[in-house]
N, C-alpha and C positions, 0 to 999 in steps of 0.2 A: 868384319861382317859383310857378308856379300848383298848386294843389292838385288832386287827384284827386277826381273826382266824391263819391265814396263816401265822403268825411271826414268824420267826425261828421254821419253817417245812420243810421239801424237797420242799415243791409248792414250798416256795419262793424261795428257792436256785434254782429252775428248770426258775421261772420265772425270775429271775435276770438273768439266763444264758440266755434264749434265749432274752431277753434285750439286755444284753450285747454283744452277738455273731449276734443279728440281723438276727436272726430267725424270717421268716414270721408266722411261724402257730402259732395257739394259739392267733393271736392278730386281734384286731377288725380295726385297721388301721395300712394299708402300706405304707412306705417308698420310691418313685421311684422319680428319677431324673425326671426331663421335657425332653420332647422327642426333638432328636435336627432334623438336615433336614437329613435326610433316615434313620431313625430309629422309631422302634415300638414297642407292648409290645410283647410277649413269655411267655410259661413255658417253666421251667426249672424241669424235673423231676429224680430225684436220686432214682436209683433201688436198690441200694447199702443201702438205709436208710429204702425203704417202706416194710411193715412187711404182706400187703395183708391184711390190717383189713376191708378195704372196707367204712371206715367211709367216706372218699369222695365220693363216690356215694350218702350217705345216705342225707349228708348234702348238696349237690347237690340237689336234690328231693325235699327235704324241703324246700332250699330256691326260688326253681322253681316251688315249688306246683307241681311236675309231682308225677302221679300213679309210683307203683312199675314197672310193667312191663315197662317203658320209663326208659331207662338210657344215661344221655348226658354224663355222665363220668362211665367207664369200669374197670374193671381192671381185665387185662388178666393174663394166669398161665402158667409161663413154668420152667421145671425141667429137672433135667440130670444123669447119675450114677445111681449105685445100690444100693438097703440098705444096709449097715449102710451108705455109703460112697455117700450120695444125695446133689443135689443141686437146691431148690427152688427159682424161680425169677419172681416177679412182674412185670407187666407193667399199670399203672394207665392212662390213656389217655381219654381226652377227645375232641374238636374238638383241630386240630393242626393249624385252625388260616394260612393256607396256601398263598403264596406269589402268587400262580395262581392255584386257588380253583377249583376243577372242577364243583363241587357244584355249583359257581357261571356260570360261561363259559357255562352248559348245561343249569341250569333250564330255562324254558320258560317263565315265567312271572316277572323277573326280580326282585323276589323276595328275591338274596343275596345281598348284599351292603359290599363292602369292606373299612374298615373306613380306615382314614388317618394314625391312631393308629398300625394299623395292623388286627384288632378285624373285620371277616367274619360275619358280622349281618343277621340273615334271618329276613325276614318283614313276621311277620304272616297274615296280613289283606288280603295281596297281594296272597297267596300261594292256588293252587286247588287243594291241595293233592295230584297230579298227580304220585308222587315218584322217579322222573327220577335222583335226585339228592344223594338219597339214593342206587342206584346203583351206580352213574358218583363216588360218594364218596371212595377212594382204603381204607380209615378205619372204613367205616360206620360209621361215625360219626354221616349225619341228621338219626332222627328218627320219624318215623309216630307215631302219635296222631290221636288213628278212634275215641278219643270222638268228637276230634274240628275240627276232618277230612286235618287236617293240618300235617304238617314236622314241628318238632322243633329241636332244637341244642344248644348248649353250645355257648353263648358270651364274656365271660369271665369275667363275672358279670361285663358289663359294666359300668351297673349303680353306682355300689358301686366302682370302680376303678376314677370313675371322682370327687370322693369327697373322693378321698384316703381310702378307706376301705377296707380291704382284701376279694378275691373270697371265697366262703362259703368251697369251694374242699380244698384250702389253710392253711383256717384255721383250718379248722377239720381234717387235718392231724397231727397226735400226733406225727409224728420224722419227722417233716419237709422233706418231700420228696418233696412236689410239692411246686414251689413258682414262681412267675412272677417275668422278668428280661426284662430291654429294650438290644434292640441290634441295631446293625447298619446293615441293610437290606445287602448292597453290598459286607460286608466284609464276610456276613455268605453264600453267594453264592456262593463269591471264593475260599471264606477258610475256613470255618465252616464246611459245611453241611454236607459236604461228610466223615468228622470224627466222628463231636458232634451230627448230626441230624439222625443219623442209630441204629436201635436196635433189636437185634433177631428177625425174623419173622416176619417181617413190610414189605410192600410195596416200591418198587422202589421208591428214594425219587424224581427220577427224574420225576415221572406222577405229580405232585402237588406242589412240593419244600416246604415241610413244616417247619415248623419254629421251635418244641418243641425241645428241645437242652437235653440232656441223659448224664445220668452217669450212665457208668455201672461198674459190678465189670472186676476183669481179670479173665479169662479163660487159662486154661491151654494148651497146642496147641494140638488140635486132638479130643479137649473133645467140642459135639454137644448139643445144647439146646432142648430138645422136645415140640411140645406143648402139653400140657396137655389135653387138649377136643380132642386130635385127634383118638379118639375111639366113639366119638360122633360124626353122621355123619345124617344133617337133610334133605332132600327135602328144594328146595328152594320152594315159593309161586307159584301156579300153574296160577296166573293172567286168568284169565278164561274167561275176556270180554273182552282182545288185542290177545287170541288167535284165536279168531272171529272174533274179528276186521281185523288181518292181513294177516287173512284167506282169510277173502272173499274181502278185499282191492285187495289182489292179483289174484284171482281169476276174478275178474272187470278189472283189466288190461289185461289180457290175451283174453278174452272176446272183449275188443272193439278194441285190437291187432288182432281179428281176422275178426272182421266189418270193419276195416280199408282196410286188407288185401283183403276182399271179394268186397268192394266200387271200389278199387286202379283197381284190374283186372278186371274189370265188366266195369272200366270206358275206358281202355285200349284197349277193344273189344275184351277180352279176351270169350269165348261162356262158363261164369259159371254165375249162378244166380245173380241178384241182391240181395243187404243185404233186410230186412224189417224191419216194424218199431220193430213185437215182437223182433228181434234179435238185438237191438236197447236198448229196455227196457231190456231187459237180461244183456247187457254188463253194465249197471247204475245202476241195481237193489240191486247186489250184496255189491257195495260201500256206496249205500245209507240207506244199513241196518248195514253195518258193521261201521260206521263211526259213530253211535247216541252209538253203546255199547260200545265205548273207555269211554266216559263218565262215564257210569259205575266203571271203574277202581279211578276214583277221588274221591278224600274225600269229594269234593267240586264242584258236576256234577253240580250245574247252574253258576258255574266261566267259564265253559269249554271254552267259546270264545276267554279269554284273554291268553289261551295258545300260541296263535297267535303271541304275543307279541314281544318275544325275538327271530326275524329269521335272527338275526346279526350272532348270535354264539349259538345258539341250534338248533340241528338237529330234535328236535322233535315239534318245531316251526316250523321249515322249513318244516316238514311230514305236519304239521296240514295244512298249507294253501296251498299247494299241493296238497295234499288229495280233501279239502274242492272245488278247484279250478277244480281237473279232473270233482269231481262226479257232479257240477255244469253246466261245458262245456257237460259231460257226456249226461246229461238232454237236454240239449239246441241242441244238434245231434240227441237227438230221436223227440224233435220237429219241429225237421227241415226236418223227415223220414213225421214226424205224415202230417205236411203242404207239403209235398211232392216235396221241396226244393233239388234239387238236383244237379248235376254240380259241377263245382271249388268251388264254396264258401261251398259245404257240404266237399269237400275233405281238403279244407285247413283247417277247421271247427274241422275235424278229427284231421290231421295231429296235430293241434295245442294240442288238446286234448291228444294224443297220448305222446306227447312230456310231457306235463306237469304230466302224470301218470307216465311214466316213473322213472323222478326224483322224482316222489312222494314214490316211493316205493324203491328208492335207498336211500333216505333223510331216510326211514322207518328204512330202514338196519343198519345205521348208528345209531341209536339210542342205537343200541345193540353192536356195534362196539367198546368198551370201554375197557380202561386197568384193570381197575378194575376187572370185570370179563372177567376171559381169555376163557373160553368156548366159549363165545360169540365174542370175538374179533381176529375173523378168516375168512377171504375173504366166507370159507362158508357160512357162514351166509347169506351175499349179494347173492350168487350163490342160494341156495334154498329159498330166501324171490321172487326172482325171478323163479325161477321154479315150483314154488309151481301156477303161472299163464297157466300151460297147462288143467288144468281144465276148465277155461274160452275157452277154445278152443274144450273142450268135449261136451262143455253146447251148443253150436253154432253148432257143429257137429250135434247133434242135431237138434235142432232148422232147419236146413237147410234137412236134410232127413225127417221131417212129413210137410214140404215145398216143398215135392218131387223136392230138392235142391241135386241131388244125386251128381254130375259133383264136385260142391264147398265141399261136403263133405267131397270125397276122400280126394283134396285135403288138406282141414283143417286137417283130420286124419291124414295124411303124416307127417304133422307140429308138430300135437300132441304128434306121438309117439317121433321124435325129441327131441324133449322137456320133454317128459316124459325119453327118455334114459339120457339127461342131468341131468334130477333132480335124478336118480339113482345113477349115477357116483358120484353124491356130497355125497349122503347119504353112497355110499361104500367107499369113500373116509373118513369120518368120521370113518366108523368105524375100516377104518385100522389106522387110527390116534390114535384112543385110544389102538389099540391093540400092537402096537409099541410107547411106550411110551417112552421117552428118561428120562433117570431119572438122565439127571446132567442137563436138562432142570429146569432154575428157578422157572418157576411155575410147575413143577411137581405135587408139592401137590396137588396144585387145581385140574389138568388136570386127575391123579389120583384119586381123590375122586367122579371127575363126571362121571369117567368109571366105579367107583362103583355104583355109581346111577343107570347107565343107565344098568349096567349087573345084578347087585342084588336086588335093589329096583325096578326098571322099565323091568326086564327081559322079562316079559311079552307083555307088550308094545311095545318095544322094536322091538321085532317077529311079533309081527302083523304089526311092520310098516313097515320091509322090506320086509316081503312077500306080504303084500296089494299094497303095490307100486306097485310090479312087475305084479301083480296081473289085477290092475285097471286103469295103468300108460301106460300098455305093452300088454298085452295080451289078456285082452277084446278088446281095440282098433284096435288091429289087426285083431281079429274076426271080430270085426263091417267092416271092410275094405271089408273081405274076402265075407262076407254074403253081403256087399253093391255091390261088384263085380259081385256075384252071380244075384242080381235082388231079393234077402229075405229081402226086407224094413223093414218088418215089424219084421224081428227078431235082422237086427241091430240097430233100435232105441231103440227095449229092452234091448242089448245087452250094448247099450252107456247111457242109462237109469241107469243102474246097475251100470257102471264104472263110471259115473259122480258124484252119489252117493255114490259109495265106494272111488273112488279118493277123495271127499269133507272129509271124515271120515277121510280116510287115512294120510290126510295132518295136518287134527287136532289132530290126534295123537301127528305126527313130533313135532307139535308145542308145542303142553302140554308137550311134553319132553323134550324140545328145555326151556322151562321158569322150568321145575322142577330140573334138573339136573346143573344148571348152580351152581358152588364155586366160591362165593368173596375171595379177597384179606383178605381185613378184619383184625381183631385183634386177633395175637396169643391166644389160649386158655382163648378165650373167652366166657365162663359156661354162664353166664347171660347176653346175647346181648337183652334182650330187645326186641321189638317189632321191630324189624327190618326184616319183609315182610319172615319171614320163617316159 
């Protein structure tokens, strides 16, 4: 009988040992106990063992079929000391399978399922590309697919765990660094997490409470981990059809904020114009252009409907049918101008409409209000998604002076510039923000990397968008006041002509900077993240 190659070789003695010691990699079926009641599955990854070969990524891909550019598992690089006297450390991660997902909680079509197992499953069939969850994510875990226009992620090869098989990452690790482990859910929340669940350079465990449990080595006291890419600094996606979108959403609020305001006094007996239907169609026009190009943003623009879906727990469900709802009632007010319907039932008409843009552009805010990214998760944000609405009030300004509407003009202009000092104050308040950066602040990093963005990458931009503000926000509007005063009609509807359009510009500046500059959370020195929106 002829012997097997591998007889009294090292294989075998390698392969006896991890037999013997119960070493998951290398083997084509896993060993795990049955899960009892509050326990689930994990990794388990030792940093102390993994050498940074990357074969878990690869054998991930392959047995996902995903292109190179998708990676559901990472592995990031951080290092410390001088040469000779260095110290190189791995982190291999892939999704952490979180106790309260935000992945789940945000996306709008209910396309994550948290199994009973513990395993965060996304539903591909269900998903529009949308991305929101690839943000909500503090380790970027999901990742876009523009061939299938879809988000995918790491399930923990559930298929093969249910018929006892080892995850492809598992096995194809050569020193056993990654392996799945059950645990008991309550015990790792009171006592686990906050030892075994933290590892250099990782996200607050408290935004997600994740599960993956770390071995690291010891450090010496005083000696800091670097990350390694932090010389590498990218632009994030510049999203180019929600900076239109939440352009002119907001601008459409401001707008029928000021048809309201002009309806309210006019009904009141107050001696200033009545609104008209074009200043009507003006305040509806803007949302109901800006609302078809969010579509655009999706993988999957004829799903766009069922974004709707999830307005339990995502804010950008809640924007959708909001939104959808203003620009709707929006319409229904210009046909009530257009049939000449006037009285309480047009005011409460408004009022309601009013009410419902409102939240819709507060819901909007909230979208961006996330731990994940700290840039974005700053009461600012809310403050200029709403002030970036005094345009809508320049657009009516307008409208109402070549309606030799001079009386409500003023007025409106008065509002305007309000409003336009408001949205100032926020933008000079950002940028004393970055300029005083506190640097025992925990996200420093981020908050510093985006004031590199915005001073060296965007410097330019940057400058055009504080002095157009001032510019088109402040000082044409006053002109227009001054010359409206005067009795020169005809040079202050040029004059708001100019500032409408340059306010519109000006604001989409803010906003292109606003989605380029923003730093995730993310995974420490992480060289190859993948297709993940940068």
């Amino acid at each position: 009988m002829v012997e097997a190659l591998s007889k009294h070789t090292p294989l075998e003695d390698f392969i006896n040992h991890k037999t013997n010691t119960g070493m998951q990699c290398g083997n084509y079926s896993i060993d795990l106990p049955d899960l009892g009641e509050g326990e689930q599955y994990r990794f388990h990854f030792d940093a102390t063992a993994c050498v940074g070969c990357h074969c878990c990524e690869v054998a991930c891909n392959e047995q996902n079929a995903n292109p190179d550019d998708i990676k559901w598992r990472r592995v990031g690089e951080m290092e410390m000391g001088e040469f000779p006297d260095t110290l190189q450390l791995f982190n291999s991660m892939s999704c952490n399978h979180c106790i309260e997902p935000e992945c789940l909680i945000g996306c709008p079509t209910n396309s994550y399922i948290k199994f009973d197992n513990g395993i965060v499953w996304h539903d591909d069939p269900s998903c529009i590309g949308c991305q929101y969850c690839t943000w909500n994510c503090p380790y970027e875990v999901p990742t876009f697919n523009a061939d299938r226009g879809i988000v995918t992620k790491c399930h923990m090869c559930a298929d093969k765990l249910e018929v006892g098989q080892s995850p492809a990452c598992v096995q194809a690790c050569p020193s056993n660094a990654i392996e799945i482990e059950v645990f008991n859910v309550k015990q790792w929340l009171e006592e686990d997490m906050a030892s075994q669940g933290v590892a250099p350079h990782l996200p607050d465990i408290e935004i997600t409470k994740p599960t993956t449990r770390y071995t690291l080595p010891e450090l010496q006291e005083g000696e800091e981990l670097r990350v390694a890419d932090e010389h590498l600094l990218k632009p994030a996606h510049p999203e180019l059809p929600l900076v239109f979108m939440t352009v002119l959403t907001q601008v459409s609020l401001g707008a029928f904020l000021a048809l309201f305001l002009g309806q309210l006094l006019y009904s009141l007996g107050f001696n200033l114009p009545e609104p008209t239907l074009v200043m009507a169609i003006l305040a509806f026009l803007p949302a109901a252009i800006g609302l078809p190009l969010s579509a655009l943003h999706l993988g999957r623009p004829i799903k766009a409907m069922t974004a709707m879906k999830n307005w339990r727990t995502s804010w950008l469900s809640r924007e959708a049918i909001a939104l959808g709802a203003f620009t709707g009632l929006a319409t229904l007010v210009a046909g009530l101008y257009y049939l000449d319907i006037k009285g309480f039932t047009l005011l409460l008409l408004e009022a309601i409409t009013l009410t419902v843009g409102i939240y819709g552009i507060y819901a909007q805010s909230m979208i961006y209000r996330i731990r994940a990214r700290p840039a974005w998760n700053r009461k600012s944000t809310t403050k200029r998604f709403f002030g970036s609405s005094y345009i809508g009030f320049l657009l009516i300004s307008t409208a109402l002076l070549v309606s030799n509407g001079k009386e409500g003009a003023m007025v409106l202009l008065a509002i305007t510039l309000l409003t336009g000092m408001g949205q100032a104050l926020v933008i000079l308040e950002e940028v004393m923000f970055y300029k005083h950066l506190d640097k025992e602040d925990t996200l420093y990093y981020q908050y510093n990397r985006s004031r590199i963005l915005l001073q060296e990458h965007f410097g330019t931009v940057k400058t055009f968008r504080v002095y157009s503000l001032t510019l088109f926000a402040l000082a044409l509007p006053l002109l227009a006041i001054l010359f409206t005063a005067s009795g020169l009609i005809p040079l202050a509807i040029g004059t708001l002509v100019v500032a409408t359009l340059g306010a519109f510009v000006s604001e989409l500046a803010g906003r292109y900077l606003f989605y380029r500059t923003v730093v995730p959370l993310g995974l420490a020195g992480n060289f190859f993240a993948g297709n993940q929106r940068h």
